[in-house]
C-alpha positions in Angstrom: 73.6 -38.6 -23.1 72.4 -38.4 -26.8 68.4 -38.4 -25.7 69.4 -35.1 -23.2 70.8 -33.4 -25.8 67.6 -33.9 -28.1 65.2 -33.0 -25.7 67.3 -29.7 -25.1 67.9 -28.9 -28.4 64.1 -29.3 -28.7 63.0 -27.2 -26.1 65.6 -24.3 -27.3 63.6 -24.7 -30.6 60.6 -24.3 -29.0 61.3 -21.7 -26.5 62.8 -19.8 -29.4 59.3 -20.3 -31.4 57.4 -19.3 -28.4 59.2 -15.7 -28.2 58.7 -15.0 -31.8 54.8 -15.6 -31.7 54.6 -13.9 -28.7 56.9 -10.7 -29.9 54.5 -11.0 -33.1 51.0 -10.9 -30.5 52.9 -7.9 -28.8 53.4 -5.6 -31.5 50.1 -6.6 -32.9 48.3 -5.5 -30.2 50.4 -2.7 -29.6 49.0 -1.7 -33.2 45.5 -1.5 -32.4 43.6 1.1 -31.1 41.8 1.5 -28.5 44.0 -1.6 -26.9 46.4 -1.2 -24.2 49.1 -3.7 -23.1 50.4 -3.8 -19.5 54.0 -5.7 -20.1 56.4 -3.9 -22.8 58.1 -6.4 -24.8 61.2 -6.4 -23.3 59.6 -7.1 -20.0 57.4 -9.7 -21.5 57.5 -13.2 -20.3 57.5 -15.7 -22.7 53.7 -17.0 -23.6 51.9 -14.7 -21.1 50.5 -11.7 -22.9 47.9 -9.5 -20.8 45.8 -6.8 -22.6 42.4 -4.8 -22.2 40.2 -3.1 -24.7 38.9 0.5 -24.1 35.2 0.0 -23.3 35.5 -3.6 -22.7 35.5 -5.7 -19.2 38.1 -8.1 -19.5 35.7 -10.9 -18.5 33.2 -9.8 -21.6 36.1 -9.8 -23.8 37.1 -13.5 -22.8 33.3 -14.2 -23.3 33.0 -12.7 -27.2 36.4 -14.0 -27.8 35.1 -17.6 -27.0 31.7 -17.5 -28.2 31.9 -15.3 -31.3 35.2 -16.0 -32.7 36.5 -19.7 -30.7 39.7 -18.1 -29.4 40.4 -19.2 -25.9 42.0 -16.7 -23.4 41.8 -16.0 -19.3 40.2 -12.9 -18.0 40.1 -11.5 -14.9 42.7 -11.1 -11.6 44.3 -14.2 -11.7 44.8 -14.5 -8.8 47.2 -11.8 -8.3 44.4 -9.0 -7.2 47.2 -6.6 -6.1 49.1 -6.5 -9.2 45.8 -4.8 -10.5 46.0 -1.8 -8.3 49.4 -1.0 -9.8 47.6 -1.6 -13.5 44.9 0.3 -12.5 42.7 -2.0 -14.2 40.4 -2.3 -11.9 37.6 -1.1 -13.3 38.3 -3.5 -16.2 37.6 -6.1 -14.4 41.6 -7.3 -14.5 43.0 -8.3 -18.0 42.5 -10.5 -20.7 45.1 -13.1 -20.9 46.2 -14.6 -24.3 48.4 -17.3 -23.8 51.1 -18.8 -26.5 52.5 -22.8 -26.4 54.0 -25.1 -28.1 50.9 -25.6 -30.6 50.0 -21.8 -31.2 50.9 -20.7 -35.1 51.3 -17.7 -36.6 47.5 -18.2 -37.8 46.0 -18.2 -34.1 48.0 -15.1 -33.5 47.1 -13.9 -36.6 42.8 -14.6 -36.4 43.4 -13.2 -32.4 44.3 -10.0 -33.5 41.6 -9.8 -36.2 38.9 -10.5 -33.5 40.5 -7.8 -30.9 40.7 -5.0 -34.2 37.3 -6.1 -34.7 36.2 -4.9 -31.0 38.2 -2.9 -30.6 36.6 -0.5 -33.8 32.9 -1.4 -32.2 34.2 1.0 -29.3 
C-alpha cells in the first residue's frame, strides 16, 4: 500500500543518512591523535561508534563530554563486560559510546570531534 511504501522509502533515506554521519564520526576520529577506535569502518554498525582517548577513563570522558561541552555519549562496559577483554580496554574503564540517530547533523558530529581533539591535545 501507498503509506508502506512511504514509510520504507523514509527509513532507506534515513538509514542511508545515518551511515554517512557515522562514516564522517569514523574517520574523524580515526584522525585524531591520541584516539583509538575499536570497530573499523567496514565493520561498523550503523549509529554505534565506540572510542577511548589515551589518558582518559571512558567514564571521565562521558563526564567532560557532558559537563564541559553538552555532548551526550555512554561510557563504560555496556553490558557486554567480555567484549572488553578482547579490546583490552579494561583499564579504560570500557569505551566511550557516541551514538548517531535520526536527529544527529553534521554539526553534532562536527562540535563532537572538536571536543575529543580538544582532550585529546590536553594528553
Amino acid at each position: 500500500d501507498l503509506t508502506d511504501k512511504y514509510v520504507k522509502k523514509v527509513d532507506a533515506l534515513l538509514d542511508a543518512k545515518e551511515k554517512e554521519l557515522t562514516e564522517y564520526l569514523v574517520k574523524g576520529l580515526e584522525k585524531i591523535e591520541n584516539v583509538t577506535t575499536y570497530f573499523p569502518l567496514e565493520d561498523s554498525h550503523i549509529g554505534i561508534v565506540a572510542f577511548n582517548i589515551e589518558g582518559y577513563k571512558a567514564e571521565d570522558v562521558g563526564t567532560i563530554l557532558d559537563q564541559d561541552y553538552h555532548i551526550a555519549v555512554r561510557a563504560g562496559y555496556h553490558c557486554a563486560p567480555l567484549i572488553h577483554k578482547h579490546l583490552m580496554d579494561i583499564e579504560k574503564g570500557g569505551v566511550v559510546r557516541a551514538s548517531v540517530g535520526r536527529y544527529t547533523t553534521r554539526n553534532d558530529i562536527e562540535k563532537l570531534l572538536e571536543a575529543v581533539e580538544e582532550l585529546s591535545e590536553e594528553m
